[in-house]
N, C-alpha and C positions, 0 to 999 in steps of 0.2 A: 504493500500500500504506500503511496507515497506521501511524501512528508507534504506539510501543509505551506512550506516554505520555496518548496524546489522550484515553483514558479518565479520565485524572487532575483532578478539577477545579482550576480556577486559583484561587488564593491571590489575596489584595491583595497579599503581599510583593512574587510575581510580576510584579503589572502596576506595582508602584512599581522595579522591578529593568528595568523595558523603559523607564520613564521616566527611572530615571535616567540608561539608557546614550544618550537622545535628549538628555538633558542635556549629558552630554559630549562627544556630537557635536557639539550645537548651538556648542559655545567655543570651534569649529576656527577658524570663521573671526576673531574678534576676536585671539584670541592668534596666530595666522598677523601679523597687523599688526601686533601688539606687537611681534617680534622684527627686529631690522635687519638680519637676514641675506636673501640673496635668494631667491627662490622654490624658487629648484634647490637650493640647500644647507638650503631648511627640507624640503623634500618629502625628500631622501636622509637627513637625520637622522632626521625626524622616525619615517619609515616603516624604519627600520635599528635603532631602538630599540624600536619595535612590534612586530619580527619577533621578536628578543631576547625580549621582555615576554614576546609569546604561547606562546614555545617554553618559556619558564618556566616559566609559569602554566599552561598547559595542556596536556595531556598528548595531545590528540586532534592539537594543531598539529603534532607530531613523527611522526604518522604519516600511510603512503598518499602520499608526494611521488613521483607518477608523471607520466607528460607528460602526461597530461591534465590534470593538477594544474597543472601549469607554464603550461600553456595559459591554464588560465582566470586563473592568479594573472599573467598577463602583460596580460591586459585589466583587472585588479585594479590594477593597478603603475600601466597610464595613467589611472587613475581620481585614484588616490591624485595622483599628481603635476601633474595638469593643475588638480586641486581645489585645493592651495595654489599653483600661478602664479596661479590666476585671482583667487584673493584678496587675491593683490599688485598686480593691476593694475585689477579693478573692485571695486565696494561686496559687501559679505558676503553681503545680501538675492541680489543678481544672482548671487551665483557659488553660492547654494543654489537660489535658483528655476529657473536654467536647470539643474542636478544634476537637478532635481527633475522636469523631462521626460523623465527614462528611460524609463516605461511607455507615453509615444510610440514610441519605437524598438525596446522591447521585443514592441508589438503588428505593427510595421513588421520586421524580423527575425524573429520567432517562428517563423512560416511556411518561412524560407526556412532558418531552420537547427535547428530541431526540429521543423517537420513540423504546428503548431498553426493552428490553425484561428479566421479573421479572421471576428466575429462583427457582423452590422448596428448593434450596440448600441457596440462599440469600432473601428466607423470616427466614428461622432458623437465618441467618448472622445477619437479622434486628432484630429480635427477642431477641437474646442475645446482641446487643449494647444498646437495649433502658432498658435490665434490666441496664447493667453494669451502665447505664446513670443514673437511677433513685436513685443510692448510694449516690448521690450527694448532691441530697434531701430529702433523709432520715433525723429527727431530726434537732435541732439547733447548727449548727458550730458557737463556739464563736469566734468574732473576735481578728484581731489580730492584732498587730502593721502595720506588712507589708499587711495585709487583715482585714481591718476594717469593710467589708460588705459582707462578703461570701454569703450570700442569693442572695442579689441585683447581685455579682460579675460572682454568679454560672447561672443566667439568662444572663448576658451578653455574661460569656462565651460561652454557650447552642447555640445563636444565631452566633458566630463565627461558630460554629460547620457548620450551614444550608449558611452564608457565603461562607465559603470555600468551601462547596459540588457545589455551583451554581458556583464557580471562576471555577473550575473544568469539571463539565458539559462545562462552554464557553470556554473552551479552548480546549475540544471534539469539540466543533461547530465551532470554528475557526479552527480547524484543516483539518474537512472537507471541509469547505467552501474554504480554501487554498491549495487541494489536490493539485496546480502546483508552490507552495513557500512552502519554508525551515521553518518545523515545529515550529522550534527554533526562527525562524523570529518574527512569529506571535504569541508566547507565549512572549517572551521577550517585544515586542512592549505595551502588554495588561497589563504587571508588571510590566513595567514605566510607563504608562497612570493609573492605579490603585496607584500608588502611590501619581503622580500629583494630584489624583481626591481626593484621604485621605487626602493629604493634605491645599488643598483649601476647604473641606470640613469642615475639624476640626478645620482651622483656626478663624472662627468668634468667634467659643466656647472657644477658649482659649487665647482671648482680652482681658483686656492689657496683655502683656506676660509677665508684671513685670524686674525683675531683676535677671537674671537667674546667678547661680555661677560658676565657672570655672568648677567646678564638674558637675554642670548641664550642659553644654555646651559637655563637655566630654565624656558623657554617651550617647547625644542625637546622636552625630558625629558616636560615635562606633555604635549605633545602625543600623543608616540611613546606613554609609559605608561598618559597615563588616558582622554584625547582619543577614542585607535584601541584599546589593548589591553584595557583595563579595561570603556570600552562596551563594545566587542563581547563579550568574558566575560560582563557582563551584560546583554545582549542576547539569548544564547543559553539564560543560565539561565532570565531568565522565559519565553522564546520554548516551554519545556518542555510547558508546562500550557498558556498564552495560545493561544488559536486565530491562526491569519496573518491574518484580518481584523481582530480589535482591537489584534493587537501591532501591524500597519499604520497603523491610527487613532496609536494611543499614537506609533506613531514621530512620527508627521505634528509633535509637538511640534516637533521639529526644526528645521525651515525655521521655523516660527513664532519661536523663540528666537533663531536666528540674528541678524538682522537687529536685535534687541533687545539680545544682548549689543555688537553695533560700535556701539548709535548708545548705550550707556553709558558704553563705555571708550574710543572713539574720537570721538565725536560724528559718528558716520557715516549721512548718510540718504540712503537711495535717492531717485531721482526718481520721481514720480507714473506715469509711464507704465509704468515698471518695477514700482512696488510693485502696479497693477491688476494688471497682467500676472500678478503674483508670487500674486494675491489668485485668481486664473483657475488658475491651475494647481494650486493646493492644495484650492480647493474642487469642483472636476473631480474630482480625486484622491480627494476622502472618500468624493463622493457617487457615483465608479463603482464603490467600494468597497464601500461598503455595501448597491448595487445585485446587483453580484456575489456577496454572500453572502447574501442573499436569494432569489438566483435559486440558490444552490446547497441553500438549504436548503428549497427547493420540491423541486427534484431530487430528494433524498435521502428527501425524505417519498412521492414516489410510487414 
C-alpha cells in the first residue's frame, strides 16, 4: 500500500536531511574509539541515552510497544551492541563493511520468514557479497592500537551484518502486520525499544562502570543523542518525500565516511584485502540497487 506521502515531490532539504543522518552514523565508529570505556559500557550508555532522546523527541517512539515491537527491537539491541564491540576490537572500515552484508542474509532469511521470493538476479547479489565478505578473512591483520583484535572484531562485526538483516526483515513484518498505522509509528517504537533492550542488556557486562572522564561522558552523550537519535529523526524526515532507492544510494554515504572519519582522528587504516573486500560490497550494493529500481519501474509502467 503506498505511503500517503509518495505523491509528494522530494525537496533538496530532504535529501540533505538523509545525508546528514549518514553523517552521523558514519562518526559511530571513530568516536566509539575515542572513549576509554569498554565496548559493553559504550553500547549500554550509548543506546540508554538514544532510547531517552527518541522518547523525547519523538512522539511516534512512545507509541505501539507491543511484543512484536519487543521482538524486533531485541534483534535491534544485538545490532546496536555487537556494532560498538566490534569497533573496539577491529578497524571502523571492517566493523561497517561487514554491517554492511545485511542484504546477504536479508535475501538468505526472507524466504524462510516472510515468505519472499529468491530471484536469479539476487542469488549473483548473494554471490558476490559473501566473496566481497571473505577479504576480510583473508590472512592475518595485525593489530592495532585502535583494533587490537581484528580476527575476534571481524566475527563480531560479520554477526552485526545477520543482526541488522533480521532488524530489517521485522520491520517488513511490523509493517505488515500495521497495514492501518503510520509506518513511521511502528518502526520508531521498535528503535526505542531496541535501544532500551541494548541497553539493559549490556549493562550487567559493563559493572562497575568505574570512573568515567569528562571525555568519556562526552562521547557517550554524542553518541546516544546525535550518532542514533538525531540520525534516525533525520533519517525518517527526508525518508518522507525521498523514494527507498535514492534514500538507499544517499545512505550508502555511510560506510564511505566511516572509515574516513578513524583514519582522521585515529590514524586508522584498514588492510588492502579488507578495504577491496569493503570496495565489493558497497559497489554490489548500488549497482543491485539501482538495478532493482529499474526493474521496478518497468513493472509499474506495464
Amino acid at each position: 500500500m503506498p505511503s500517503m506521502t509518495d505523491h509528494l515531490p522530494a525537496r533538496t532539504s530532504d535529501r540533505l536531511m538523509i545525508l546528514v543522518a549518514a553523517f552521523l552514523f558514519s562518526t559511530g565508529g571513530a568516536a566509539v574509539k575515542a572513549c576509554s570505556l569498554t565496548g559493553w559500557q559504550v553500547a549500554s550508555l550509548r543506546s540508554g541515552i538514544a532510547a531517552v532522546t527518541l522518547v523525547i523527541l519523538l512522539p511516534a517512539a512512545r507509541r505501539g510497544w507491543t511484543w512484536r515491537t519487543w521482538l524486533v527491537g531485541t534483534a535491534y539491541a544485538g545490532t546496536m551492541i555487537s556494532y560498538v564491540v566490534a569497533n573496539k576490537l577491529t578497524t571502523a572500515a571492517n566493523a561497517t563493511f561487514l554491517q554492511s552484508t545485511a542484504p546477504l542474509y536479508i535475501l538468505l532469511f526472507g524466504p524462510i520468514l516472510l515468505d519472499e521470493t529468491i530471484r536469479r538476479r539476487d542469488i549473483a547479489f548473494m554471490g558476490i557479497l559473501a566473496v566481497g565478505m571473505s577479504f576480510f578473512f583473508v590472512g592475518v591483520q595485525p593489530g592495532l592500537v585502535t583494533a587490537p583484535d581484528p580476527g575476534a572484531g571481524n566475527l563480531v562485526a560479520a554477526s552485526t551484518g545477520i543482526f541488522w538483516a533480521l532488524t530489517i526483515l521485522g520491520l517488513r513484518w511490523l509493517g505488515r502486520a500495521s497495514a492501518n498505522e503510520v509506518a513511521g509509528s511502528t518502526a520508531a517504537s521498535a528503535v526505542a525499544c531496541g535501544n532500551a533492550i541494548a541497553c539493559l542488556a549490556a549493562m550487567p557486562f559493563g559493572l562497575p562502570l568505574g570512573h568515567p572522564s569528562t571525555t568519556d561522558w562526552a562521547v557517550v552523550v554524542f553518541l546516544g543523542v546525535f550518532q542514533i537519535a538525531v540520525a534516525y529523526i533525520f533519517m525518517v524526515g527526508g525518508m518522507r518525500r525521498v523514494g527507498a532507492f535514492e534514500g538507499s544510494l544517499l545512505l550508502l554515504l555511510e560506510p564511505i565516511l566511516s572509515p574516513f572519519w578513524a583514519w582522521l582522528v585515529h590514524g586508522e587504516q584498514p588492510n588492502l584485502w579488507a578495504s577491496f573486500g569493503g570496495a565489493i560490497i558497497i559497489s554490489a550494493t548500488a549497482v543491485f540497487t539501482i538495478l532493482g529500481s529499474r526493474k521496478r519501474a518497468t513493472t509499474s509502467q506495464t
